[in-house]
C-alpha positions in Angstrom: 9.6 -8.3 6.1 7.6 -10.2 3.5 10.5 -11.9 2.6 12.3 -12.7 6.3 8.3 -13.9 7.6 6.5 -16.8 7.6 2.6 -17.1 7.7 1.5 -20.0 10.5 -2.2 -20.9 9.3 -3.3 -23.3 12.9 -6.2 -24.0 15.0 -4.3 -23.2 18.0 -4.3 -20.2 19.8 -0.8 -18.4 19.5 0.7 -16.3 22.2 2.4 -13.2 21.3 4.5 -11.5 23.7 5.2 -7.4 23.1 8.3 -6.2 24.9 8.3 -2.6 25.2 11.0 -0.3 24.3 13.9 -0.2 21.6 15.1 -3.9 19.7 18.3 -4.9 21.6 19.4 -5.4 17.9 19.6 -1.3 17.2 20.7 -0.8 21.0 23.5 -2.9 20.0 24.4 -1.6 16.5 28.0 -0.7 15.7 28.7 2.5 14.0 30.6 1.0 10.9 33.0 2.9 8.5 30.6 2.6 5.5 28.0 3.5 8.2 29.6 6.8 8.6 30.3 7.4 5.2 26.7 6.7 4.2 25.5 9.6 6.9 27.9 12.2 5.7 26.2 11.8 1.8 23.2 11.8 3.6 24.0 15.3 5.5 25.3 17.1 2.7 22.4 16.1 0.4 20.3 18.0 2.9 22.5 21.1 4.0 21.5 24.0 1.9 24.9 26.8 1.5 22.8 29.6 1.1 20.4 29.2 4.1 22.9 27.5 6.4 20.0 24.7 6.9 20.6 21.5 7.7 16.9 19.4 6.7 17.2 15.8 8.7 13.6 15.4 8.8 12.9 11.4 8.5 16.2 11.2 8.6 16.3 7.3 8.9 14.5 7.3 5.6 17.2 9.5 3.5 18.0 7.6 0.3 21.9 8.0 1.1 21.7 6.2 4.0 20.8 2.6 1.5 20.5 -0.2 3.6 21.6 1.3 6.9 19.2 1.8 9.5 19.8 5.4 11.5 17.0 6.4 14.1 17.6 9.5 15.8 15.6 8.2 18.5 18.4 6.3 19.9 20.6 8.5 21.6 24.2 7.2 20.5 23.0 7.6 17.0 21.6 11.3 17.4 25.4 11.8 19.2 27.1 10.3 16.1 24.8 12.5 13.7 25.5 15.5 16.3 29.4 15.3 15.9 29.2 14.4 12.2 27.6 17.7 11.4 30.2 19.6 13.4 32.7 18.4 11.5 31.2 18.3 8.1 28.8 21.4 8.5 30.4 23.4 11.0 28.8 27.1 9.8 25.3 25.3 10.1 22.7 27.7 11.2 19.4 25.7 11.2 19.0 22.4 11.9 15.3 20.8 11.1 14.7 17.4 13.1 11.1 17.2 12.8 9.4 13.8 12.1 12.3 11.6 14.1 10.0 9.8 16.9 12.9 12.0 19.3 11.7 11.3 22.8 14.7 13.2 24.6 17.1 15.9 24.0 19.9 14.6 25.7 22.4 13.5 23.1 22.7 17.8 22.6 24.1 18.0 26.3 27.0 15.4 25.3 28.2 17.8 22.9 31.1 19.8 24.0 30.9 23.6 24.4 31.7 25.5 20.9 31.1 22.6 18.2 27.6 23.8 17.4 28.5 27.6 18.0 26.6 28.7 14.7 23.6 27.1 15.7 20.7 29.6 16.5 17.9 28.0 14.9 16.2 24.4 16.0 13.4 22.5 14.4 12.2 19.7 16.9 8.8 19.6 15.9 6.4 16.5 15.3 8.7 14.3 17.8 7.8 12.8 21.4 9.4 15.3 23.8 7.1 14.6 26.4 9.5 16.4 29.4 9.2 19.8 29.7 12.8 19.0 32.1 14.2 17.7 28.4 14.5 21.3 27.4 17.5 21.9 29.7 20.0 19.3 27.7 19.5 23.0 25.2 21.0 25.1 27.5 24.7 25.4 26.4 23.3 25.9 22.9 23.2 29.6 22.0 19.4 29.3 20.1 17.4 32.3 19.5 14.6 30.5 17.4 12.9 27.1 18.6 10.0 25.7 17.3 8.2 22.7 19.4 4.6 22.2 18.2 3.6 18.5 17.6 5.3 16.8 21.2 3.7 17.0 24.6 6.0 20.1 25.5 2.5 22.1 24.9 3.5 24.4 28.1 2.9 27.9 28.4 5.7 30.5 26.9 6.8 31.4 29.6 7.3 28.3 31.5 9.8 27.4 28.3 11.7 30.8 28.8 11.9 30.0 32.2 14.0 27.2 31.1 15.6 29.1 27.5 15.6 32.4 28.7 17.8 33.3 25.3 14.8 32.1 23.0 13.9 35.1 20.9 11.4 33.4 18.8 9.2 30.8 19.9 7.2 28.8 18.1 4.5 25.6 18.8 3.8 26.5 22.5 0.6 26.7 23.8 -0.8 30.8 24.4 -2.4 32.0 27.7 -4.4 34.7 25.6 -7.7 33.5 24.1 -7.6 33.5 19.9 -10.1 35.4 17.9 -12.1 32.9 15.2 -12.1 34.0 11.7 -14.3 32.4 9.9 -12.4 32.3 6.2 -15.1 32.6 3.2 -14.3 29.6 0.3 -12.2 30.8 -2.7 -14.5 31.1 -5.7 -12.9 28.9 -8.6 -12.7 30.1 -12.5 -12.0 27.0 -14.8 -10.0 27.1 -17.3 -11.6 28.4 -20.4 -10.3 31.3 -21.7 -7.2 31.7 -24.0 -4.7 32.9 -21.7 -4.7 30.0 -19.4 -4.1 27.7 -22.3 -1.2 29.7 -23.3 0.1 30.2 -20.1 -0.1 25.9 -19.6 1.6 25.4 -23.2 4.3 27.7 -22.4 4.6 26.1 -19.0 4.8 23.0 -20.4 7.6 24.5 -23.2 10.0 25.7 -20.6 9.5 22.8 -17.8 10.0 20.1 -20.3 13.4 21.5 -21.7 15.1 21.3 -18.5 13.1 18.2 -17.4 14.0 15.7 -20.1 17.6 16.3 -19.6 19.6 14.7 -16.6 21.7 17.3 -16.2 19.9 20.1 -16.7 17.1 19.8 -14.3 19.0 21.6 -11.6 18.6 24.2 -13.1 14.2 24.0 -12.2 15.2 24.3 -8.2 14.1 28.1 -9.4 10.5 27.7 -10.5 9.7 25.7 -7.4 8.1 27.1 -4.4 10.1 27.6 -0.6 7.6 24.6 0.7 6.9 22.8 -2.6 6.5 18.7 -2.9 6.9 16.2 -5.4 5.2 12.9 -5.0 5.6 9.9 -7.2 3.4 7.2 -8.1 5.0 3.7 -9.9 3.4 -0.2 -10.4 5.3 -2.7 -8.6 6.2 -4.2 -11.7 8.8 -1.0 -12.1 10.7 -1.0 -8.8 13.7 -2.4 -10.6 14.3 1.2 -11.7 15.8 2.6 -8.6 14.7 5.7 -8.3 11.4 4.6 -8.6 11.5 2.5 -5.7 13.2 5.1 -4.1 10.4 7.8 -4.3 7.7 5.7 -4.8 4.4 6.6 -2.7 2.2 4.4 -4.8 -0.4 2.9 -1.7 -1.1 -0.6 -3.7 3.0 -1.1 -3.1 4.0 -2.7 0.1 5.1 -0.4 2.4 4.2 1.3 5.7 2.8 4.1 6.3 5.3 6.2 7.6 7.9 4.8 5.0 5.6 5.8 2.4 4.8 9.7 4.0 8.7 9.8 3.8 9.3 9.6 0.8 7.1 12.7 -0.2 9.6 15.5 -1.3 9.4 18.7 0.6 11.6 21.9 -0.2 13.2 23.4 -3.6 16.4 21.0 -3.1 15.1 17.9 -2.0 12.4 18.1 -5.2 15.7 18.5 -7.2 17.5 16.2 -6.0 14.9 13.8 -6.6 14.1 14.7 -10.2 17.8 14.2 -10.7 17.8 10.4 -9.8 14.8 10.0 -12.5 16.4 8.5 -15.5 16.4 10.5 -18.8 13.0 10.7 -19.8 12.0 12.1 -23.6 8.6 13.3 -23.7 6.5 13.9 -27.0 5.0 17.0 -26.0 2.9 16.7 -29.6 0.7 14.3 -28.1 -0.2 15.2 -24.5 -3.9 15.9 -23.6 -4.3 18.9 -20.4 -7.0 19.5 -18.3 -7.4 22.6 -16.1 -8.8 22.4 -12.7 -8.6 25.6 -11.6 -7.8 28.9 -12.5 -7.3 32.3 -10.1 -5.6 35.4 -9.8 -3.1 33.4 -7.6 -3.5 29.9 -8.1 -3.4 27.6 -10.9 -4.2 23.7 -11.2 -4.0 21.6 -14.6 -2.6 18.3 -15.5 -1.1 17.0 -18.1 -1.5 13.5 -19.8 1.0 11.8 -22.3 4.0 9.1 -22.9 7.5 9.3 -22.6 11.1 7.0 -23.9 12.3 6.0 -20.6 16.1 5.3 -20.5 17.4 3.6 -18.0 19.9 1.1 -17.0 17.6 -1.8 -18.6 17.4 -0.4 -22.1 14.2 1.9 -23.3 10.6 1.4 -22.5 7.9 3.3 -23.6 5.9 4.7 -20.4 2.4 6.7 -20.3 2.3 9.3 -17.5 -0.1 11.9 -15.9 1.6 14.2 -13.5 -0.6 17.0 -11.7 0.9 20.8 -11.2 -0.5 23.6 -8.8 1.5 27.0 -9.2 1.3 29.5 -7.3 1.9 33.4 -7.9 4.3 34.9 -5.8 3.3 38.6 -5.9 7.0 39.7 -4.9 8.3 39.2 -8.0 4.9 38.4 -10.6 6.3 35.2 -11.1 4.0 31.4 -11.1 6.5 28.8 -9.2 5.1 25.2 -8.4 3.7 24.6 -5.0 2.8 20.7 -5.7 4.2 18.1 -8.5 2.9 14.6 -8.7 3.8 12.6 -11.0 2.6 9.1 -11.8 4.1 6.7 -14.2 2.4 3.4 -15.7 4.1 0.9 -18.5 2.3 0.5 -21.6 -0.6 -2.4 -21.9 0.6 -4.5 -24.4 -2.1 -5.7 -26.9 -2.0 -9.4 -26.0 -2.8 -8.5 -22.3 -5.6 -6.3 -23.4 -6.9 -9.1 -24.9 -6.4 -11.4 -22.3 -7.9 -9.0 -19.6 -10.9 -8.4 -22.1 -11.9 -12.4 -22.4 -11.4 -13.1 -18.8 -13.5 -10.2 -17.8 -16.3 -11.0 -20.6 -16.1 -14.9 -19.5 -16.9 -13.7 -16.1 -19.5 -11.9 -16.6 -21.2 -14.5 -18.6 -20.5 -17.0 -15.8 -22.0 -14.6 -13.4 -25.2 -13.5 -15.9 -25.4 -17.7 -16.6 -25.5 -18.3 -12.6 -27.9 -15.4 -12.0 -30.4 -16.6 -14.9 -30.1 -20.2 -13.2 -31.2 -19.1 -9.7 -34.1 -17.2 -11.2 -35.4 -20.2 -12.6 -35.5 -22.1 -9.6 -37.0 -18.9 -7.5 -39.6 -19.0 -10.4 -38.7 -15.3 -11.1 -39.9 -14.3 -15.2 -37.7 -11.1 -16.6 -39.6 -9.1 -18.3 -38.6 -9.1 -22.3 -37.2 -5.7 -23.4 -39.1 -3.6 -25.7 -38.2 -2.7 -29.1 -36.6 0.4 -30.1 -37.5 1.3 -33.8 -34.8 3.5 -35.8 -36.0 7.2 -35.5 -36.5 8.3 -39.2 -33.6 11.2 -40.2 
């Protein structure tokens, strides 16, 4: 809005009037053909084959969607997505709609009998289903699993069977029965210091980086990432005109909102991917980057690693220094470290000239300051005391 806004500096007391509820402006949107299109690269970039899940989490903030605006929170667009997905992901298991500001269910009841037939599995959690009466638009759905923490649906199980009697699993609901507390001791930390952790980092490093600094090949790291892993990225403004950057970018000195920027945090094995694979070829000079180990247990492992890269992108080559933050985890069902979190953040080189520049501004200043300081001593009358001499300690 930075761009679309003008700032009114007056004396005069200015009246702003809030209207509750949705703009008339997305009441009133039309459902374009490039619209559509947009949505259906959005729902197959989050429909996993193997699982039968269909992620739509923040779905307004998918990066398919471009410049197209797509809350779920208004009912003719939830009806749109609802139809799309029978058509385009008919054998769809799971559907996750968590994090979509939903504050009813009713767009499901529209749906005709037998298009979501598959379906036995829905996410609605972190929404505004405030209703417990909203659960009945689920009815003709035949769910077994539904999970509901994080809205004001916080009933008892039962009153929610009452109204899903077919619910086998039930999840986010608040329990009659009274919770034992147990009190969980703090995990005693081992830093990095022996040899095997260094190993076990350089040949982490080895094998990420060979799949990593290739486009095309970094599908193929979906494997070493964990069920709930994350990726996070950190840019300067100065580098949104590479558009992945300004894609991913959770940098908090960037303008954005809040929720835009918690959307753009990566969540799953295939949305990590698919991320990475926007990145632009990146070639890293593995020779010269500095790690530091955080932490080091029998399960858990934190280092980063500090370094520069050749950036390629579609405005030539840049050199780039980067520090990006890993935490592995073992899974003991197969012996095998896959990473839980991966940030990485991503700043352009200082030239030499601006060095400079920065260095005389900040050493000017500072004399100003000292200058100014000394001055208003004098006139307090205030004497510093002279430092004392310190002689050369003979070798």
């Amino acid at each position: 809005l930075q761009t679309k806004l003008n700032l009114i500096f007056s004396c005069q007391r200015i009246q702003i009037r809030v209207i509750d509820g949705i703009p008339e402006h997305t009441l009133n949107a039309v459902i374009t053909s490039e619209f559509e299109a947009a949505a259906k690269d959005a729902l197959h970039s989050s429909y996993d084959d193997a699982t039968r899940t269909l992620n739509l989490s923040r779905f307004h903030a998918k990066p398919e969607l471009g410049v197209h605006f797509c809350p779920l929170y208004v009912d003719k667009f939830l009806v749109g997505v609802l139809r799309l997905i029978s058509k385009e992901t008919p054998q769809v298991s799971k559907i996750v709609l968590s994090d979509n500001y939903l504050c009813s269910l009713k767009p499901f009841s529209e749906i005709p009998n037998g298009l979501l037939a598959g379906l036995d599995c829905l996410d609605i959690s972190s929404n505004k289903i405030g209703d417990l009466r909203d659960l009945q638009h689920l009815a003709n759905l035949k769910l077994k699993s539904l999970i509901v923490q994080g809205n004001g649906v916080a009933n008892l199980k039962n009153d929610i069977l009452a109204i899903l009697p077919q619910l086998q699993n039930l999840q986010g609901c608040r329990q009659s029965q009274n919770k034992e507390n147990v009190s969980m001791g703090r995990p005693k930390l081992k830093l990095f210091g022996s040899a095997v952790p260094e190993n076990f980092v350089n040949n982490f490093i080895k094998d990420f980086y060979q799949f990593f600094d290739h486009p095309d090949q970094r599908s193929q790291l979906e494997q070493r990432y964990h069920e709930l892993a994350t990726f996070s990225l950190s840019v300067p403004d100065s580098m949104k005109h590479v558009l992945a950057y300004r894609l991913y970018n959770r940098n908090c000195k960037t303008p954005q909102s809040a929720f835009a920027r918690s959307a753009k945090l990566q969540v799953g094995p295939k949305a990590v991917v698919h991320a990475l694979g926007r990145l632009p070829k990146m070639e890293t000079y593995l020779q010269g980057v500095n790690v530091d180990g955080q932490m080091s247990t029998a399960h858990v492992r934190i280092f980063t690693i500090t370094g520069r890269f050749m950036e390629y992108s579609s405005t030539g080559r840049d050199l780039r220094n980067f520090q990006r933050s890993f935490v592995l985890e073992l899974q003991e069902s197969s012996s095998v470290w896959v990473i839980k979190n991966d940030m990485l953040c991503i700043i352009p080189l200082i030239e030499g000239k601006s060095v400079e520049r920065n260095i005389k501004a900040l050493s000017e200043s500072q004399v100003d300051s000292g200058l100014e300081m000394a001055a208003q001593m004098e006139k307090m009358n205030i004497k510093m005391a002279t430092p004392p001499l310190i002689s050369t300690i003979p070798k």
